[in-house]
C-alpha positions as a printed Julia matrix, in Angstrom:
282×3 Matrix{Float64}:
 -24.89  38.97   15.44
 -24.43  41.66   13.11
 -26.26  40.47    9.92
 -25.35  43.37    7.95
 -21.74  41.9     8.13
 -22.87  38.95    6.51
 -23.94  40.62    3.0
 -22.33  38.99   -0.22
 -20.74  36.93    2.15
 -21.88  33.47    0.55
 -22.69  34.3    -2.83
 -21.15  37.83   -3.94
 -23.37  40.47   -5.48
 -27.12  39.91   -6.36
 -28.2   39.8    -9.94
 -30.34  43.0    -8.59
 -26.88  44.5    -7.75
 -25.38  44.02  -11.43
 -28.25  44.49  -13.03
 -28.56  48.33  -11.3
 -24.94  48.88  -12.01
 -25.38  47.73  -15.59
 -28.66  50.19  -15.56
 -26.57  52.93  -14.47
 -23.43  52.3   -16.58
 -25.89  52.32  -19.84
 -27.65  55.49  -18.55
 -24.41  57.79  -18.38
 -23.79  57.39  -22.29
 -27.28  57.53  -23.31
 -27.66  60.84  -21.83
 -24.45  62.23  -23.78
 -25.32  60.13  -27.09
 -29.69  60.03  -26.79
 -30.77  62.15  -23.65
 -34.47  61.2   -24.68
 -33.58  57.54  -24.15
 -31.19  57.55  -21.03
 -33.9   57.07  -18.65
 -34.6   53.95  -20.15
 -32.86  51.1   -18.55
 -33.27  52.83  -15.53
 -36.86  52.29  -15.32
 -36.7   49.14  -16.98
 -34.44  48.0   -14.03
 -36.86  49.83  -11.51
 -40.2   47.76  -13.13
 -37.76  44.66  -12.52
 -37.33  45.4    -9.31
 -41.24  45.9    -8.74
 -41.97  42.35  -10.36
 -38.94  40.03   -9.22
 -40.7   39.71   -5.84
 -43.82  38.1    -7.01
 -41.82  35.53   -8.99
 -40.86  32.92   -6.46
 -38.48  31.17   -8.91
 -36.53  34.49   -9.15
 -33.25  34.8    -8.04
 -32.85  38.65   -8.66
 -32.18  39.63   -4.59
 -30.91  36.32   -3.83
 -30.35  32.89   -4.49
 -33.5   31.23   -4.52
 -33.66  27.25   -5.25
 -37.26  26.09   -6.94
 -36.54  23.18   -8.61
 -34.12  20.27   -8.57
 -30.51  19.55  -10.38
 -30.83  20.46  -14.19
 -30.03  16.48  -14.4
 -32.97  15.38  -11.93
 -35.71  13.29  -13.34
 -37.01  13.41   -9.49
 -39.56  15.47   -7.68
 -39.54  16.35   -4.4
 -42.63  16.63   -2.06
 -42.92  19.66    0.31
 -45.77  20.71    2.63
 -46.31  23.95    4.26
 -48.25  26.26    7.01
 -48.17  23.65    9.85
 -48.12  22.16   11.96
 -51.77  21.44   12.93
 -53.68  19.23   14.88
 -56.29  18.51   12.44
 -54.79  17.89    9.3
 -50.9   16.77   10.2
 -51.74  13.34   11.65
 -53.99  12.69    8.32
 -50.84  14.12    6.09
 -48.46  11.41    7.87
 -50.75   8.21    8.11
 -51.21   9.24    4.11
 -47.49  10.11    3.2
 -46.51   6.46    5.28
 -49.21   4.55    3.68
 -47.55   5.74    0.59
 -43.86   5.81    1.93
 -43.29   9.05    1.18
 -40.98  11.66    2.85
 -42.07  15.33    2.89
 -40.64  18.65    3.77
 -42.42  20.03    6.14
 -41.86  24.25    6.06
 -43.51  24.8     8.85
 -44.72  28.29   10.79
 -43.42  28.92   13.78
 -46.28  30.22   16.47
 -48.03  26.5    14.84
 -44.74  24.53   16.03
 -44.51  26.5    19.52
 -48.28  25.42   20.1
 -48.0   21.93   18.99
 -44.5   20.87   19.66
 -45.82  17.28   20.1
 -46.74  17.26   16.29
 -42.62  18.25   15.08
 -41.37  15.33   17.28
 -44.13  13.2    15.22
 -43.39  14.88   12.07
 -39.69  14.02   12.65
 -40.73  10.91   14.07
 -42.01   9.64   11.07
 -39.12  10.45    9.18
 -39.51  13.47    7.25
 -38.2   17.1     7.48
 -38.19  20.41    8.58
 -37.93  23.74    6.98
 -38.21  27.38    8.26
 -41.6   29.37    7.06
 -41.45  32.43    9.37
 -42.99  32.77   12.46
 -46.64  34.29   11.61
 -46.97  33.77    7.82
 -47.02  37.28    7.61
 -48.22  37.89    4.07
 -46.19  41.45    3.87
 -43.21  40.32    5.95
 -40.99  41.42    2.99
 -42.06  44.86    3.77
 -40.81  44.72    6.97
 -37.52  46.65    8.87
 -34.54  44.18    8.11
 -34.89  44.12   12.28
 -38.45  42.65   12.27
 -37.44  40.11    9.75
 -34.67  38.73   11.32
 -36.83  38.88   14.51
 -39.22  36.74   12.95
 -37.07  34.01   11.47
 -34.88  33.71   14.14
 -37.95  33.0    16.38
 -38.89  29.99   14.34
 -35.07  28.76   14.38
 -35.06  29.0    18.39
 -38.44  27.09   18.37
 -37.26  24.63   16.4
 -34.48  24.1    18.07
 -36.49  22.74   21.33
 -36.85  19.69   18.78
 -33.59  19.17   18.43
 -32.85  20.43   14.7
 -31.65  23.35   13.11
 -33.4   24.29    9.71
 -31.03  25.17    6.54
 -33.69  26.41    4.77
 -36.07  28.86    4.91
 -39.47  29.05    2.43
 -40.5   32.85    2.28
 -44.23  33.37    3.13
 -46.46  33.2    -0.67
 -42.52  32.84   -2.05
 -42.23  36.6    -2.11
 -38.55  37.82   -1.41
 -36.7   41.0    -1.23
 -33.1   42.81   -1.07
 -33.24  42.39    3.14
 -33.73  38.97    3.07
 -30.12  38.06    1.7
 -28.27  39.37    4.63
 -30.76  37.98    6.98
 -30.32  34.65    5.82
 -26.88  35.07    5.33
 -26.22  35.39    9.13
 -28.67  32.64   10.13
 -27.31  30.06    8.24
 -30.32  29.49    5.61
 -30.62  29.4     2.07
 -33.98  30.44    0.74
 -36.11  27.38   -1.27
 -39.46  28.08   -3.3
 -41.17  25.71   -5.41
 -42.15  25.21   -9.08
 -45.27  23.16   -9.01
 -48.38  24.47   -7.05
 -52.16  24.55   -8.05
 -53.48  27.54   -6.66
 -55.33  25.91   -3.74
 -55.1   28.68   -1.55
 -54.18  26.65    1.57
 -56.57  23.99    1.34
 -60.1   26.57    0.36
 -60.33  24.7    -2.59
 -59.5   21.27   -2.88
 -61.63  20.25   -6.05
 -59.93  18.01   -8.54
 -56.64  18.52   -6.06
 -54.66  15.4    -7.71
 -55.91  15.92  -11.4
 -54.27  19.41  -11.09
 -51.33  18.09   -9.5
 -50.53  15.53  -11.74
 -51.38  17.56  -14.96
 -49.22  20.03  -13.58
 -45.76  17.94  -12.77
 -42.87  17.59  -14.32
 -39.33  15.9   -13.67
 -37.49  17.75  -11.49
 -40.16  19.91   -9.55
 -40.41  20.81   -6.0
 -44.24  20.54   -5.42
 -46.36  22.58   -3.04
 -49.15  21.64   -0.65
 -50.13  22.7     2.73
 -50.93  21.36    6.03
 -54.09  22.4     7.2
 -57.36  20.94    7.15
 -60.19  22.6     4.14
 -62.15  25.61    6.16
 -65.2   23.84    5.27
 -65.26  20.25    7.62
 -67.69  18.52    5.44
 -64.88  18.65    2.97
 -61.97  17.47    4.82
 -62.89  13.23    4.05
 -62.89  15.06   -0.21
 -59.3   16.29    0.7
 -57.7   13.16    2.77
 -59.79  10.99   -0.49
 -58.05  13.89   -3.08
 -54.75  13.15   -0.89
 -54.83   9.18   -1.35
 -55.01   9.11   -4.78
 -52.23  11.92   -5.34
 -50.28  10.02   -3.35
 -50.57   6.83   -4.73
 -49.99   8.03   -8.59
 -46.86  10.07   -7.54
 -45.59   6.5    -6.58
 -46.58   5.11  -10.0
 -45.61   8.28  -11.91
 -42.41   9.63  -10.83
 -39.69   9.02   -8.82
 -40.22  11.05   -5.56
 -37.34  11.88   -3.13
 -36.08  13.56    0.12
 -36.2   17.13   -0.86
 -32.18  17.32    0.08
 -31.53  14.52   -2.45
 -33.46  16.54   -5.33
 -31.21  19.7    -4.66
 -28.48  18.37   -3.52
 -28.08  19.93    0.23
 -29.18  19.12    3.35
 -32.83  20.35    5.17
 -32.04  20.42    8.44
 -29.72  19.44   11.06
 -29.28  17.65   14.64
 -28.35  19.82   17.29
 -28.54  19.24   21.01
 -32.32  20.09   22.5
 -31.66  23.17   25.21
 -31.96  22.12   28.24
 -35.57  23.14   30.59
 -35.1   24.04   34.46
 -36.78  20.76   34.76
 -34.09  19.36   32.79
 -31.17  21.53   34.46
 -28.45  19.24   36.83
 -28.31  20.41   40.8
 -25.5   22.96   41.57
């Protein structure tokens, strides 16, 4: 598939794209009227440009969803950088001791190595999301080429489970203009978050649930990860950090399936490929 085909084939033209036409369309007059000043919203659109990437609740490129319905006095749990054998089992006897259901956005070279931990993921009742193959930290800076490359990847992985992924969380949130018409012709619409503490993937887990729970509010999409601290003397800190998270989210706010709090779906059922194993005798 040609993705190129697929631009402002959803959602028309990018804020990004108005806002440089708008830049350009102020610029002409200016430099008839105030030459002195007709660089101006030129560069102010080019130091927007610079920024909107590192703001994961931006939707200058593309749409991005962070947060729930403006009417949602829900919160959504999602859980990323799995899956992994020594903290996912621990995230799911926790999240069902709780009943909870999760988003899991998980990486796909993790689910390719441990496809025995999506079927449990799934298993237990919770949900998948795309989170690039690698977690390539300057994926964005990539060809258009390599990024599709690298999402597709995880989709095909995935789909040995049986599901398709709608939606795809950019590695640290950061987006640019080539991921619109990626995502465009795979079928995903990009989700971020508005509610993480910083933890950098589990390094620091001090005071996890104080932070969490001074930082919520109705109607966020909250981040955590899925893989155990560095340090293994502090992994029974993070599953005790975990526990009582999980239990005040139940007494605090209403949690739900990350499709209910934005109103679309995570993932799909599709029929697993077949394996030669699998294959019927011609």
């Amino acid at each position: 598939m040609n993705i190129r085909k697929n631009r402002n084939k959803q959602n028309g033209y990018s804020l990004a794209e108005k806002s440089g036409f708008a830049a350009f369309l102020l610029a002409v007059p200016l430099g008839f009227i105030a030459p002195s000043l007709a660089a101006l919203p030129l560069l102010l659109f080019l130091l927007t440009c610079l920024a909107a990437p590192f703001c994961p609740q931006c939707s200058f490129f593309l749409p991005v969803i962070s947060n729930g319905r403006p009417e949602s006095d829900a919160i959504a749990l999602t859980i990323d950088d799995g899956p992994s054998p020594s903290s996912t089992p621990l995230l799911l006897a926790l999240l069902g001791k709780h009943r909870l259901r999760a988003t899991f956005f998980v990486i796909g070279e993790k689910a390719a190595a441990y496809p025995e931990l999506i079927d449990l993921i799934l298993g237990h009742g919770h949900t998948i999301g795309n989170h690039s193959y690698r977690h390539d930290n300057f994926l964005m800076c990539r060809s258009i080429r390599t990024l599709e490359k690298d999402i597709r990847a995880t989709q095909d992985i995935l789909a040995q489970a049986g599901i398709q992924p709608l939606l795809f969380r950019p590695p640290i949130g950061i987006t640019n203009p080539r991921l619109k018409p990626v995502l465009d012709g795979l079928g995903l619409q990009a989700v971020t978050f508005s509610c993480r503490i910083f933890d950098r993937s589990n390094r620091n887990v001090a005071n996890l649930a104080a932070k969490v729970l001074r930082k919520l509010r109705p109607g966020d999409i909250l981040l955590l990860h899925d893989n155990p601290p560095p340090n293994s003397g502090k992994i029974a800190y993070w599953h005790t950090e975990l526990d009582h998270l999980f239990s005040n989210l139940q007494e605090l706010h209403h949690v739900v399936p990350l499709s209910e709090l934005i109103g679309r779906p995570v993932m799909i059922a599709i029929e697993k490929p077949q394996t030669d194993a699998q294959a019927p005798n011609t």
